[in-house]
Backbone as CSV, one residue per row, in Angstrom:
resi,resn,N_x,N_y,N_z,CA_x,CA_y,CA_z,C_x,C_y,C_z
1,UNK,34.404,-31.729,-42.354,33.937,-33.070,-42.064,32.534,-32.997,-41.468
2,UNK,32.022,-33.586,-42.305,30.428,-33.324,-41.594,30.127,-34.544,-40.666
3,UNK,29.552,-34.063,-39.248,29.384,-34.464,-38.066,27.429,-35.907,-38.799
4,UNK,28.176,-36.987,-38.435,26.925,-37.624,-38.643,26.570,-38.394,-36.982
5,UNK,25.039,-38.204,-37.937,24.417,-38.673,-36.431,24.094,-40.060,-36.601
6,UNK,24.141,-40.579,-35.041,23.701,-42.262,-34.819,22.539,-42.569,-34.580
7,UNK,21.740,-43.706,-34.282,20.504,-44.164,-33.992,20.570,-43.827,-32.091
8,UNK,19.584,-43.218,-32.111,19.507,-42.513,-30.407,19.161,-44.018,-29.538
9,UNK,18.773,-45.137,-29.812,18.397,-46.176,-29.354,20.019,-46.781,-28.405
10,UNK,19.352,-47.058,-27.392,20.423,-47.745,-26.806,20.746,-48.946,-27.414
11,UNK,22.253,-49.602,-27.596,22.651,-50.339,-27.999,22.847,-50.873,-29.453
12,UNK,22.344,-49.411,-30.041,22.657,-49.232,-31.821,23.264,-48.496,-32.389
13,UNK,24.137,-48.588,-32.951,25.159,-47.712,-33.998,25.539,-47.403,-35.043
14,UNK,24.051,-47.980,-35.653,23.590,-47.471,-36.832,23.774,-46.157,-36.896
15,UNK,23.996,-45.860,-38.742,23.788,-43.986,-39.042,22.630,-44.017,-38.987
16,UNK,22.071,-42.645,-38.761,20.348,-41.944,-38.787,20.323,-41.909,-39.796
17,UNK,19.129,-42.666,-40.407,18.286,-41.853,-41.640,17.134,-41.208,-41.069
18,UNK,16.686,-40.707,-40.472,15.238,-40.107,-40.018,15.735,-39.691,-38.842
19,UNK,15.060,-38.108,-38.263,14.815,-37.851,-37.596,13.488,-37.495,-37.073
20,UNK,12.728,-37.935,-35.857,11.644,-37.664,-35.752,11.516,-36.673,-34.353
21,UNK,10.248,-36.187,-34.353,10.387,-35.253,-33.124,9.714,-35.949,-31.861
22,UNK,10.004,-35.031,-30.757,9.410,-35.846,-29.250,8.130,-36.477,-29.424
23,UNK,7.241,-36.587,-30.664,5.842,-36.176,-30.305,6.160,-38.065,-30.176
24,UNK,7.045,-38.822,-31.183,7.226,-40.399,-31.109,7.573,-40.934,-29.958
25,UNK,7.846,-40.296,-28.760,8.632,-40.891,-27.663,7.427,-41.862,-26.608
26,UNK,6.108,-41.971,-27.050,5.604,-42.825,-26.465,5.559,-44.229,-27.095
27,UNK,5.493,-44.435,-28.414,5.542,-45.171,-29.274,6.828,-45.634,-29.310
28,UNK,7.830,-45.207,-29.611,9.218,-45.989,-28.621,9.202,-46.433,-27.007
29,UNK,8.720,-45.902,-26.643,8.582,-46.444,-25.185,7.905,-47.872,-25.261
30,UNK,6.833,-48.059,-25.763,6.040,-48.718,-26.082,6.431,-50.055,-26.479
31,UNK,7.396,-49.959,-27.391,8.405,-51.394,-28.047,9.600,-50.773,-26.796
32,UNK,9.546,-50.986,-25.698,10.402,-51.165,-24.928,12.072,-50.677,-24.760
33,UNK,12.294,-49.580,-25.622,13.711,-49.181,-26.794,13.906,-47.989,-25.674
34,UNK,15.207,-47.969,-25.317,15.368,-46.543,-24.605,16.477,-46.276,-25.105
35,UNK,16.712,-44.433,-24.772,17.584,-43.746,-25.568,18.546,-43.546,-25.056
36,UNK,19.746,-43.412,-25.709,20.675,-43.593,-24.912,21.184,-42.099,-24.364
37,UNK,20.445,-40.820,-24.392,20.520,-40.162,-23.564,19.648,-38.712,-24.234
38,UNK,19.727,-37.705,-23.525,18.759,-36.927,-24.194,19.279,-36.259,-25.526
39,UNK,17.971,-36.800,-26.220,18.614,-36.149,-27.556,17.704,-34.402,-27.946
40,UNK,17.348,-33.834,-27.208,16.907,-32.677,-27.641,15.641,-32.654,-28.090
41,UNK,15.228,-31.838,-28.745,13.809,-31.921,-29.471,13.666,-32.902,-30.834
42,UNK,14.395,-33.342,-31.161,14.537,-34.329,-32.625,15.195,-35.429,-31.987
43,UNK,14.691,-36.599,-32.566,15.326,-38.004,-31.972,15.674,-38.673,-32.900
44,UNK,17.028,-39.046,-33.400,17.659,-39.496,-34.907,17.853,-41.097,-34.431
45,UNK,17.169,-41.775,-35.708,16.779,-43.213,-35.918,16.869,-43.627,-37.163
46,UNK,17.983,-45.075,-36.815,18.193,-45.741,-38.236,16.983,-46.250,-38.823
47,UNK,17.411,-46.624,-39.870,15.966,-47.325,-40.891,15.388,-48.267,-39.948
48,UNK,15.891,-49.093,-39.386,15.298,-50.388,-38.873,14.042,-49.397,-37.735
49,UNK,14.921,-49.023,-36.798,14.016,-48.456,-35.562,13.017,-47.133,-36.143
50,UNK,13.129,-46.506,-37.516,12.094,-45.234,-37.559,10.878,-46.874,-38.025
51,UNK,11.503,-47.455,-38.727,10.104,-48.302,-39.330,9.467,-48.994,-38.096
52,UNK,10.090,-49.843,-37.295,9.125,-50.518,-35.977,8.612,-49.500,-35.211
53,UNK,9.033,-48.214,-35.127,8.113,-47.103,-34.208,7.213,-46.599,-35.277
54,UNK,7.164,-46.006,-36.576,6.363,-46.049,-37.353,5.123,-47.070,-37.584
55,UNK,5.528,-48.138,-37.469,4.593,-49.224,-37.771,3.251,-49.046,-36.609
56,UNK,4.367,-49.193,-34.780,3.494,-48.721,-34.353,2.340,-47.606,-33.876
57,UNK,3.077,-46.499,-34.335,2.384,-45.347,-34.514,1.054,-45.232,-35.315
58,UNK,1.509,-45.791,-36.628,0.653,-45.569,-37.653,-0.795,-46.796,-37.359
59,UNK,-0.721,-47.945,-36.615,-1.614,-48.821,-36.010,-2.194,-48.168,-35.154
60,UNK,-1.479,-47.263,-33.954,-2.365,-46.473,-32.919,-3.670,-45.727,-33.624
61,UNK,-2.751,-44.752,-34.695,-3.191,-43.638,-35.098,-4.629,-44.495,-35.708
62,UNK,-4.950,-45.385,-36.609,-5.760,-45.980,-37.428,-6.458,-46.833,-36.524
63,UNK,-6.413,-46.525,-35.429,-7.282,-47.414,-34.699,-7.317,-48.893,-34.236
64,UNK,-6.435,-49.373,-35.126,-6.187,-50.468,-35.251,-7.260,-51.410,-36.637
């Protein structure tokens, strides 16, 4: 039985499609989202939450 993972976001229980690494944890911070506990060096996030931390990432990164 393969062990699936959830969305690390508090109060979601969504399955993970994406895992991203610590380097996103300011950019979640950022949209206000905390985790619901330590997830290690990889932080597993459903579709909804990799795209709103993506979105804002990718705006930082480009300057805006």
């Amino acid at each position: 039985m393969k062990d699936e993972k959830v969305c690390a976001i508090e109060g979601c229980d969504e399955p993970a499609s994406k895992e991203v690494d610590r380097s996103f944890l300011p950019f979640i911070q950022e949209l206000k989202l905390k985790l619901k506990e330590d997830t290690g060096k990889k932080i597993p996030l459903c579709r909804k939450h990799y795209k709103m931390v993506k979105q804002v990432r990718d705006a930082q990164l480009s300057g805006f």
